[in-house]
GUKEZA-820301 format. One record per residue: residue in three letters; x, y, z of N, C-alpha, C, O in turn. Coordinates in steps of 0.1 Angstrom, whole numbers, plus 2048, in hexadecimal, padded with zeros to 3 digits. Example, Ala and Ser with C-alpha at 12.3 -4.5 7.8 and 13.67 -1.06 7.14 Angstrom:
Ala8847C784E87B7D384E8847DF84E88E7DF855;Ser8807EA8478897F584788180084F88680B850;
***
This chain:
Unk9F02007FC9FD1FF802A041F27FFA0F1F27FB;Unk9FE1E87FFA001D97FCA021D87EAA081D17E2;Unk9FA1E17E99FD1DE7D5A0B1E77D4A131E27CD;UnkA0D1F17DAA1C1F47DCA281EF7E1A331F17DE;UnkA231E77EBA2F1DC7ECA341D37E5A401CE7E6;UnkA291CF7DDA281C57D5A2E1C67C9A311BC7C2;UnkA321D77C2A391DA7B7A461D67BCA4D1CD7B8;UnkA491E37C7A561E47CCA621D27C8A6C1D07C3;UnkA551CA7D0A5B1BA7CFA601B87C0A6A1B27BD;UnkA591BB7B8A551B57A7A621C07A3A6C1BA79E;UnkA621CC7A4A6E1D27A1A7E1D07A2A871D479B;UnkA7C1C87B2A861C17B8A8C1B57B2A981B17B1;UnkA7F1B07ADA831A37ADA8B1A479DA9619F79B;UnkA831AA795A891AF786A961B5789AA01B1782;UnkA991C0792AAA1C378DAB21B7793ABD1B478E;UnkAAC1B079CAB61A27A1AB719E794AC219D78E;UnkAA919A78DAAB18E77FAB8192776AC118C773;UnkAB519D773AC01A676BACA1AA76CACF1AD761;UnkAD11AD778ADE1AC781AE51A0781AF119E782;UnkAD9194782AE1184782AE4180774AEE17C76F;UnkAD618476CADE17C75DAE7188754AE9187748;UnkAEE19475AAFA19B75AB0119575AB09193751;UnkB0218E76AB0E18C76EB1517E768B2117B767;UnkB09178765B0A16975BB1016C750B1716474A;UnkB0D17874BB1217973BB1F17A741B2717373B;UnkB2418374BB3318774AB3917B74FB4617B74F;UnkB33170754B40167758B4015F74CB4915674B;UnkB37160744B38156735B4116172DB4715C724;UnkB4316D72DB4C175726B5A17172CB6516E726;UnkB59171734B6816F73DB70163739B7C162735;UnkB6615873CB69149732B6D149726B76143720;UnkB63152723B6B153711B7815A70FB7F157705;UnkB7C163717B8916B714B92164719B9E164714;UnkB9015B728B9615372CB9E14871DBAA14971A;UnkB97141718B9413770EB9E13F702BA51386FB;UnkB9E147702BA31516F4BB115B6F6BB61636EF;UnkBB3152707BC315B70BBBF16770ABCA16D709;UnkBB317270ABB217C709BB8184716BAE18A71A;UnkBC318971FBC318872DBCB197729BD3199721;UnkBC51A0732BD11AE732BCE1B2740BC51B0748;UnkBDA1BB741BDA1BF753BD11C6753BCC1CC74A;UnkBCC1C8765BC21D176BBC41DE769BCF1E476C;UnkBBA1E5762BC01F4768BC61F8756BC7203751;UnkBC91EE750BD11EF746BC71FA736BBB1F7734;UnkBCE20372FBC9207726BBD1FE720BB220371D;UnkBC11F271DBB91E6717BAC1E271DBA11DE717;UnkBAF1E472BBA21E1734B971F0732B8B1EF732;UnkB9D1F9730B92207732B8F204722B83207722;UnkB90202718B8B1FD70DB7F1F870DB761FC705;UnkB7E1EB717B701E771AB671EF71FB5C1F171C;UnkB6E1F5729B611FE72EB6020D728B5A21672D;UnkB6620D71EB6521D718B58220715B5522C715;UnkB4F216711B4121A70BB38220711B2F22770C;UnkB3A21E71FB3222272CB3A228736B3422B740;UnkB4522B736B5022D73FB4C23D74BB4F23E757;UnkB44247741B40256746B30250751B2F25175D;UnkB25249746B1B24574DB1E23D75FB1A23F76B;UnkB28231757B2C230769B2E236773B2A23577E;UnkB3724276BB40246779B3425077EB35254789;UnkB2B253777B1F25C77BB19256783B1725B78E;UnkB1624D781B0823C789B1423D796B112427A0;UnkB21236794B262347A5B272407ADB242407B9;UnkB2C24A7A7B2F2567B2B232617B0B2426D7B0;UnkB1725A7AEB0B2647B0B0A2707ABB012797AE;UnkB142717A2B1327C79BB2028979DB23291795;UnkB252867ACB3228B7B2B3E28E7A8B432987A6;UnkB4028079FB4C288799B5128E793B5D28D792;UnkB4829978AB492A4788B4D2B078EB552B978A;UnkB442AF79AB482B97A3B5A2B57A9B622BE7AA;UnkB5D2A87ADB682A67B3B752AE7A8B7D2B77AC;UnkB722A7798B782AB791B782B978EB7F2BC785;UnkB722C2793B712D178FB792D479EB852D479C;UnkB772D67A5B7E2D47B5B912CF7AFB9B2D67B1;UnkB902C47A9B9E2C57A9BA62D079FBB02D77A1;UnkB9B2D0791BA32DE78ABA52E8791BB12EC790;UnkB9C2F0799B9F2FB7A0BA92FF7A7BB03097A7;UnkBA92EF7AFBB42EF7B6BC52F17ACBCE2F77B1;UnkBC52EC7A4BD02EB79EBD82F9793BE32FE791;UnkBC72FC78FBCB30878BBCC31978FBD2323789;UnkBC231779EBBC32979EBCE32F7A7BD433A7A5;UnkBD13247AFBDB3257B3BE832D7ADBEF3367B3;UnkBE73287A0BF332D79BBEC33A794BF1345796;UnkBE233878EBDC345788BDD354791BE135F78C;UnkBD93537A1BD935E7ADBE63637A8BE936C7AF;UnkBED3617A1BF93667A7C04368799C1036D798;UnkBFA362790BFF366782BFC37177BBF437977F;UnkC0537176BC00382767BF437D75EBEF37175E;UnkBF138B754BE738874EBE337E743BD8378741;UnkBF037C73DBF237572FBF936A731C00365729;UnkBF536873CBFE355742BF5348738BE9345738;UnkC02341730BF833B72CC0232E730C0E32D72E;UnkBF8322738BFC31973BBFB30F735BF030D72F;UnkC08304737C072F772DC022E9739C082E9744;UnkBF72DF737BF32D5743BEF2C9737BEA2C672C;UnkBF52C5740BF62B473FBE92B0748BE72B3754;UnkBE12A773FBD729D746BDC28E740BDC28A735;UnkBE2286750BE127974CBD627474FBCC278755;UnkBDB264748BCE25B74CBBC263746BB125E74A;UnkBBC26F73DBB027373ABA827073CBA1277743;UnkBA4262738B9825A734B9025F72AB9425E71E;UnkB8726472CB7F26E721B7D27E726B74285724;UnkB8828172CB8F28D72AB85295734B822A072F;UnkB7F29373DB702A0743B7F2A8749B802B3744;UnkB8A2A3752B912AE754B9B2BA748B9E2C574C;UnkB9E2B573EBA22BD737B9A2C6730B9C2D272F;UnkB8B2BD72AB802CB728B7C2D472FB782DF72A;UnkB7B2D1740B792DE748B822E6748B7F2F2747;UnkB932E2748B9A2EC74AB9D2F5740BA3300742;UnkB972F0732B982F9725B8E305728B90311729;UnkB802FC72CB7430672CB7530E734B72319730;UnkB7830E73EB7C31574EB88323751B8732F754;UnkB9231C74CBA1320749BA932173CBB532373B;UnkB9F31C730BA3320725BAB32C723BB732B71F;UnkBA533A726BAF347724BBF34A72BBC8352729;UnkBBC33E737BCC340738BD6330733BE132E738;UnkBD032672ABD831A72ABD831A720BCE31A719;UnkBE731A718BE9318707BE830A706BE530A6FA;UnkBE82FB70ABE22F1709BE22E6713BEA2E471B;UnkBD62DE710BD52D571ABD62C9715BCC2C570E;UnkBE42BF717BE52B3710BE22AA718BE42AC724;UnkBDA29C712BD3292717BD6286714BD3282709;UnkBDB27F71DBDE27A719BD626871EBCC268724;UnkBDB25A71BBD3252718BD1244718BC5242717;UnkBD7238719BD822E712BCE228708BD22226FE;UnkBC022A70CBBC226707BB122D6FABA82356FC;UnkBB32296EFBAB2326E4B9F22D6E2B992326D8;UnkB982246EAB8A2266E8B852346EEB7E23C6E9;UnkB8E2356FDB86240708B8A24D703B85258708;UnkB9724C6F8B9B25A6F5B932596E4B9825E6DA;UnkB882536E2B822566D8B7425D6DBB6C2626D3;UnkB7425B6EAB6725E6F1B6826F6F7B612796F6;UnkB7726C6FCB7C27C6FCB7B2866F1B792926F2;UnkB7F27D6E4B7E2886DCB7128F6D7B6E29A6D4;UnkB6A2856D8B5B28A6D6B5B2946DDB5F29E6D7;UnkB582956ECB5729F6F2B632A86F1B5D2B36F5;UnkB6E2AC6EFB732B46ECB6F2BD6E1B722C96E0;UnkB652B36D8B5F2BE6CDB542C46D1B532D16CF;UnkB482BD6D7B402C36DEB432D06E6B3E2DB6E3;UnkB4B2CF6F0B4F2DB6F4B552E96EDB552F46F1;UnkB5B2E36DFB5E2EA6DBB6B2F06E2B6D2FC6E5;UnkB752E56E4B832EB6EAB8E2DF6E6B942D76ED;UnkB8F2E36D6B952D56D2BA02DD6CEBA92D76C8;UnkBA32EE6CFBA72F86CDBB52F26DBBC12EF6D8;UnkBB12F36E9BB62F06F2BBD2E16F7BC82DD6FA;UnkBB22DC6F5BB72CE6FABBD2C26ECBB72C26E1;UnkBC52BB6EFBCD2B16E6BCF2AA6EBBD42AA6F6;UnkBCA29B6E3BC828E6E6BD22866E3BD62876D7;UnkBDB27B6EEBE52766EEBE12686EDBDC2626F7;UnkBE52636E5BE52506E7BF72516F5C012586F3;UnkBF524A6FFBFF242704BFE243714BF424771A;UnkC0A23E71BC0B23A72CC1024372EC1524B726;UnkC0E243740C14250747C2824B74AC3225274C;UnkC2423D748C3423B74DC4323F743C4F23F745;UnkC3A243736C3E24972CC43253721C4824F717;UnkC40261726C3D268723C48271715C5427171A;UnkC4827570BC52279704C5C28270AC5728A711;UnkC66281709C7328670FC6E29670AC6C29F712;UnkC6C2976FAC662A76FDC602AD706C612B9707;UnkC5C2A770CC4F2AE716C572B5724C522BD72C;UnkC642B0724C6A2B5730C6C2C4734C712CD72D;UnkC672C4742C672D274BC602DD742C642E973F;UnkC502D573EC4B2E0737C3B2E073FC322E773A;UnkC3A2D9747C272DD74AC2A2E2755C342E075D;UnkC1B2ED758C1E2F175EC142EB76CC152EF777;UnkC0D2E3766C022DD770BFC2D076ABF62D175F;UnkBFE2C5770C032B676FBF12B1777BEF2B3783;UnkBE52AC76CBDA2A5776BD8297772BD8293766;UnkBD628F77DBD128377EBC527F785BC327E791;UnkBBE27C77BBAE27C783BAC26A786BAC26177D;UnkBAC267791BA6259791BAF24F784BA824977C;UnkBBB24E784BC424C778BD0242784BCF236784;UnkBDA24778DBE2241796BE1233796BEA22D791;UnkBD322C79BBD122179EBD5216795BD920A797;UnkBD421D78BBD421477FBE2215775BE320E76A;UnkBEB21D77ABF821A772BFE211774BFD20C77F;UnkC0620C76BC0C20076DC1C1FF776C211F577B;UnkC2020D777C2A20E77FC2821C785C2C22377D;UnkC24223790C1D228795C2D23279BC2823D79D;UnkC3423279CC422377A2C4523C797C46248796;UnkC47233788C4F23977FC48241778C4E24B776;UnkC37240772C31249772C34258779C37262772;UnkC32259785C3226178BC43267787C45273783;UnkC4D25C789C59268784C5726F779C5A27B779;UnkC5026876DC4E273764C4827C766C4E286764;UnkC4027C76AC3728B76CC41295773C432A076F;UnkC4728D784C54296781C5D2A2778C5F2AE777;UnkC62293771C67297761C622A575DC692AF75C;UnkC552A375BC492AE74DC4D2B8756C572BF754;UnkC452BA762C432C6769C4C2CF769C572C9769;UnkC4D2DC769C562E676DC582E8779C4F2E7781;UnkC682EB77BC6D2EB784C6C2F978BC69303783;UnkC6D2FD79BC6A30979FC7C30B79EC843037A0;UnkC7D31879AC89320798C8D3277A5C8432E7AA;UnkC993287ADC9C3337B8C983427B4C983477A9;UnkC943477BFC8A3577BFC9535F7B8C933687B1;UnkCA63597BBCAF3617BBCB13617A8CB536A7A0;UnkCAC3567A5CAF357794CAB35C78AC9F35B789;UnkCB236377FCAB36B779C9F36776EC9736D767;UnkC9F357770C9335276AC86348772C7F33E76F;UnkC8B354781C8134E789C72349783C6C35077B;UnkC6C33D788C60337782C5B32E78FC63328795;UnkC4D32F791C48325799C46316790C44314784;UnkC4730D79AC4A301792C3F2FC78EC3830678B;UnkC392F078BC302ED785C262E1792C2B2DA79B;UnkC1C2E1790C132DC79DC0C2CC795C0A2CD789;UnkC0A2C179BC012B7799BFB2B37A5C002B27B0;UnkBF12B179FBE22AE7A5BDC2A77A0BD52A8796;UnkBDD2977AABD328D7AABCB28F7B1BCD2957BB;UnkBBC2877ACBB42827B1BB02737AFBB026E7A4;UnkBAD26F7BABAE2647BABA42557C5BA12567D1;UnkBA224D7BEB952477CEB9C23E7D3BA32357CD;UnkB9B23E7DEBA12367E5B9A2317F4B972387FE;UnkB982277F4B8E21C7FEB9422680CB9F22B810;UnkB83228811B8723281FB8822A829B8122082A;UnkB9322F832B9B22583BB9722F847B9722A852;UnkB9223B846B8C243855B8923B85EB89230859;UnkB8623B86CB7C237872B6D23A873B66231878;UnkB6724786EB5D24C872B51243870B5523986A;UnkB46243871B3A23A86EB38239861B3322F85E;UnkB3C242858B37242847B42234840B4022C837;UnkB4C234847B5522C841B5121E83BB5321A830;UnkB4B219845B48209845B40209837B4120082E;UnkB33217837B2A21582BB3221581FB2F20D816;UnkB3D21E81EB45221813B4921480FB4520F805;UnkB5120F816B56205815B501FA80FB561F2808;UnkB441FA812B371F1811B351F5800B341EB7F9;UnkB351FB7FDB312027EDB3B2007E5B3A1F97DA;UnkB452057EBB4F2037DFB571F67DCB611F67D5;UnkB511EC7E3B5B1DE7E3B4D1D47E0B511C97DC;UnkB3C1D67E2B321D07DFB291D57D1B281D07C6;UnkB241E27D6B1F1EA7CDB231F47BFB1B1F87B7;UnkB301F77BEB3A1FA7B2B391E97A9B2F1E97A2;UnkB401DD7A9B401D37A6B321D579EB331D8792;UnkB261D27A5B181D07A1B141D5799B0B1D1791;UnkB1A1E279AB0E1F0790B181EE781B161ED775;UnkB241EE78AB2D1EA77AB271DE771B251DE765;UnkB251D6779B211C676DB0E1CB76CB081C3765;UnkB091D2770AFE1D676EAFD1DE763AF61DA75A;UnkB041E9763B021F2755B0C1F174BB0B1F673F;UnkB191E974EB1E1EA744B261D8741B311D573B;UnkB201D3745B241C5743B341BE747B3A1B4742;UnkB381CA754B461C8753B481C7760B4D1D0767;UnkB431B7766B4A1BA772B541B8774B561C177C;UnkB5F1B0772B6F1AF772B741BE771B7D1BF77A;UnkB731C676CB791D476EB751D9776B7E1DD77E;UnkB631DC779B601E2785B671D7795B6A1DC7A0;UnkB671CF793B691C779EB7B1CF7A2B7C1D67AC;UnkB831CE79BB911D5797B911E579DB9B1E97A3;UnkB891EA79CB841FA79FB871FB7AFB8F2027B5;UnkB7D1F07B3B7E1F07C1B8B1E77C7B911EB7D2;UnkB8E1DE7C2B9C1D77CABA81E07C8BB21DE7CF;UnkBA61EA7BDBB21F47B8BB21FE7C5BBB1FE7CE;UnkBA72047C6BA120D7D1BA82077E0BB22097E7;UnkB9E1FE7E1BA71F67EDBB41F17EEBB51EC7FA;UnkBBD1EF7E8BCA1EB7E6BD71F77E6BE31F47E7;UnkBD02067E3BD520F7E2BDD2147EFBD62157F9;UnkBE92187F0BF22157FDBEB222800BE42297F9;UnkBEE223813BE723081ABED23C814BF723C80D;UnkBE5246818BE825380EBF925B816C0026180E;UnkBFF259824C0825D829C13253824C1F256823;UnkC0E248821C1B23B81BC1C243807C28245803;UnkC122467FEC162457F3C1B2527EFC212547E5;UnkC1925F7F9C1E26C7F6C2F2697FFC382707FD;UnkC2F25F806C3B26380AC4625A7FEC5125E7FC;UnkC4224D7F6C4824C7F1C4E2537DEC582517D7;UnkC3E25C7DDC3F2657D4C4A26C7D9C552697D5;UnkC492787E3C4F27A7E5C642787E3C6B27F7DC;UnkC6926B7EBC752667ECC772627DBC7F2687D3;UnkC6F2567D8C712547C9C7225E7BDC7C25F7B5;UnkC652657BEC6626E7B1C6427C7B2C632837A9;UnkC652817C3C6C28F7BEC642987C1C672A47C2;UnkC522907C2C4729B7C4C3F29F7D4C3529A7DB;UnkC462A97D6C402AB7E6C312B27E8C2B2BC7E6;UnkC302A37EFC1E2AD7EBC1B2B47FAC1E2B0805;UnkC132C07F5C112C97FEC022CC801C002D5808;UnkBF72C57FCBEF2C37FEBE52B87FFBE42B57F3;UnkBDB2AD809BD52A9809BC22AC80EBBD2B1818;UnkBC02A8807BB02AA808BA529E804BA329B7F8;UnkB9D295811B9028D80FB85293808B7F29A810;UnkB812937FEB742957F7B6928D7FBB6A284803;UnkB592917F5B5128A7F8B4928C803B4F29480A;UnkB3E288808B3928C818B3C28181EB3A276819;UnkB4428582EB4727B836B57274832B5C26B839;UnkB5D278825B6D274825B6826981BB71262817;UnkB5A267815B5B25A80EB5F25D7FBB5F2547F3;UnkB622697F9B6526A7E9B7226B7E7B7926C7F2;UnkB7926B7DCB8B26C7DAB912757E2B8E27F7E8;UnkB9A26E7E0BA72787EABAD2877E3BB52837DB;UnkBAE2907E2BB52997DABC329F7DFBC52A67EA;UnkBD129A7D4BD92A27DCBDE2A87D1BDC2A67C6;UnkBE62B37D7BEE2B97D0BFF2B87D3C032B77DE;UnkC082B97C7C182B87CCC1E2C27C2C192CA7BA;UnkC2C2BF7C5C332CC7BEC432C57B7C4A2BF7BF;UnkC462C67AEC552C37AFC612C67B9C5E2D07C1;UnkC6C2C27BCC742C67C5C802CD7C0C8A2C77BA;UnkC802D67C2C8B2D97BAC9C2D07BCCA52CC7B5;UnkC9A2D27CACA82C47C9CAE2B77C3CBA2B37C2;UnkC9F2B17BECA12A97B9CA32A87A8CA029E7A0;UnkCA62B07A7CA72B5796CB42AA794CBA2AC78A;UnkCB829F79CCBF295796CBA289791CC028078B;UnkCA8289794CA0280791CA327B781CA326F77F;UnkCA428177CCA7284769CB0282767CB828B764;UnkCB4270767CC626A769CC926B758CC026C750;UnkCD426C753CDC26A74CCD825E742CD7253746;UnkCD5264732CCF25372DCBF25272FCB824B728;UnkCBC259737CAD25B73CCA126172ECA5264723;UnkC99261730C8E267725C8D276725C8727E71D;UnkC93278732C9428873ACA128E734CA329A735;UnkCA928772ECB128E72ACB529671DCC029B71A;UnkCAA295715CA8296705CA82A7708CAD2AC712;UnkCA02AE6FEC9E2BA6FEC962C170DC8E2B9712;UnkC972CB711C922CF71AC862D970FC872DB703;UnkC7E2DD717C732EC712C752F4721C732ED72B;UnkC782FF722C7830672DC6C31572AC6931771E;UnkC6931B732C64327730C69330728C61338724;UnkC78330725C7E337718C7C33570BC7D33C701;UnkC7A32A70CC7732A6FCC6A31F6FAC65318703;UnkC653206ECC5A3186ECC5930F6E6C5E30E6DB;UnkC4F3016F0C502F46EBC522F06DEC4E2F66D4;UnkC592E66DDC552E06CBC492DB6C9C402DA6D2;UnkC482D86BEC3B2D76B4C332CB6B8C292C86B3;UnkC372C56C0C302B86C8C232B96CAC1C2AF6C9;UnkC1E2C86CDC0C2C66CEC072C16C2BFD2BB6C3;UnkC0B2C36B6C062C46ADC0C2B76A4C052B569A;UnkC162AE6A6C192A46A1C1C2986AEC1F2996BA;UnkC1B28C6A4C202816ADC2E2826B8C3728A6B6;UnkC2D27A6C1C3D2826C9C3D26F6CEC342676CE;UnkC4B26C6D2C4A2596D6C4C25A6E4C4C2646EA;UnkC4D2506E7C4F24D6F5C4D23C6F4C482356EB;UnkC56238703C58225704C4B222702C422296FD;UnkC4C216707C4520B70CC4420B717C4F20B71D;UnkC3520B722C3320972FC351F8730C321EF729;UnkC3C1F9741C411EB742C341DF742C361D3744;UnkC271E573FC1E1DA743C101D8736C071CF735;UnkC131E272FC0A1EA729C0F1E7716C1B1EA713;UnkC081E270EC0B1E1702C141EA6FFC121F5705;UnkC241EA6F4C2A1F36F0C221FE6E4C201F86D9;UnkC1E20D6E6C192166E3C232226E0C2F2216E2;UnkC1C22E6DBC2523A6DAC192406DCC0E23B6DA;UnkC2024F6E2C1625A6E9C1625E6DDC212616D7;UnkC0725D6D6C052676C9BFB26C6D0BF52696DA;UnkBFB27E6C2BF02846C2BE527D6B7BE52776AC;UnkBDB2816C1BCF2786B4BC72876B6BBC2846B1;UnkBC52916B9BBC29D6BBBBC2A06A8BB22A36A2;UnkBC429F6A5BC62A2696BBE29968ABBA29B67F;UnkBBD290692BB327F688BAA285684BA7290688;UnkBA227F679B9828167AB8B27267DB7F27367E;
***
């Protein structure tokens, strides 16, 4: 029993040693970028660059394996909905922002492939959308999904009132204008048409998920809290030498306004009423999931001069050639000046 205590210690004491000279290396990295004016925003395309190499392995190691499941839970949500009630040969167009390495756009290929003519993905950063593409070939749904270099605050004027289902997985936290983003998506989505018109259409649905530091009262809280502001930080500079980002993960999380303050300003600002909320996780401690809808009243969101004002794509006729070639879009206000390209075509 004593010679097993005695590992347990020697085991202990080795992941301390190796967790400390981690953490030494990243504050001598930090010095050096410091030194070299290297500095880009939190959250920013630039920053997921660093952690692209390990980016899937993490998110496995912090949520124990959960977010896969969370992520399949939100497709369902986003899509069976509209399917109950659609015809046979519905084939739907979805936007994934913020991809990362894309696990939500490959499920929805593999899952709901037979009713989605494509699933565009979109990106800032091209190390993570180089990781995506890999697995897009693996799965073998490179048929479906198309890979976008650029920001959500951005999006090509083509793209207007054409998706019909808008996801953001764990992506929010980190835009650089989190309102104007969201007006675009506005923008994309389709609009619900009056029952009375002869080109009646249900409108188009987005669905975040998202983490956000749990503010419950119940007893799990405090632990949550405990994890994701101590232990996220640690495991990050532990496996992937990055604690400055993981440390960001968690103050993003915690800094994130309450979920009744940011749907009501979705809402008023950009147009999206959300009609569903849902705690994930056991005990309320995993992302939030909500779902919203366009408004149709506010079809004045799309001012004059706007990026909304260019060509429309409606259900009558069919998109332009944009899946398949480059399409532009600005500069996000925080974020290197880029263009939403297709890279699904690169080799």
């Amino acid at each position: 029993m004593s010679g097993n205590a005695e590992q347990s210690k020697i085991a202990f004491a080795a992941l301390l040693a190796v967790l400390l000279y981690r953490l030494q290396d990243e504050r001598c990295r930090l010095r050096r970028e410091k030194q070299a004016n290297r500095d880009f925003r939190d959250g920013s395309g630039e920053m997921f660059e660093l952690v692209a190499p390990r980016y899937d392995l993490l998110n496995t190691i912090i949520s124990f394996g959960l977010h896969k499941r969370w992520k399949r839970k939100a497709v369902d949500l986003a899509l069976r909905p509209i399917l109950s009630t659609a015809p046979d040969d519905l084939q739907l167009e979805v936007l994934d922002l913020a991809t990362g390495t894309a696990d939500l756009a490959i499920d929805i290929a593999q899952r709901y492939g037979a009713y989605v003519r494509h699933v565009v993905a979109v990106d800032p950063s091209t190390r993570m959308l180089e990781n995506a593409r890999r697995k897009v070939m693996d799965a073998k749904v490179s048929d479906k999904v198309h890979l976008y270099t650029g920001v959500a605050e951005e999006l090509p004027s083509e793209w207007s009132d054409r998706f019909d289902v808008c996801m953001i997985g764990f992506g929010v936290r980190n835009f650089a204008d989190r309102m104007k983003a969201l007006s675009e998506v506005y923008r994309v989505l389709k609009k619900r048409k009056p029952i009375g018109d002869v080109k009646s259409r249900e409108g188009g649905r987005l669905v975040i998920l998202e983490l956000i530091e749990p503010r419950n009262r119940n007893l799990a809280a405090p632990f949550g809290r405990f994890f994701l502001r101590t232990c996220v930080p640690l495991l990050g500079a532990l496996f992937s030498l990055r604690l400055r980002e993981y440390s960001y993960l968690q103050k993003s999380a915690r800094e994130f306004p309450p979920i009744d303050e940011f749907t009501q300003r979705m809402q008023m600002e950009c147009g999206l009423e959300t009609t569903h909320v849902k705690q994930l996780g056991p005990f309320g401690l995993g992302p939030t999931l909500l779902v919203a809808k366009p408004e149709v009243k506010l079809q004045s969101l799309e001012k004059p001069g706007s990026s909304g004002t260019d060509t429309l794509s409606t259900n009558d006729s069919e998109p332009k050639s944009e899946i398949e070639q480059s399409c532009d879009a600005g500069r996000s206000s925080s974020d290197d000046p880029q263009r939403v390209i297709n890279i699904s075509q690169n080799a």
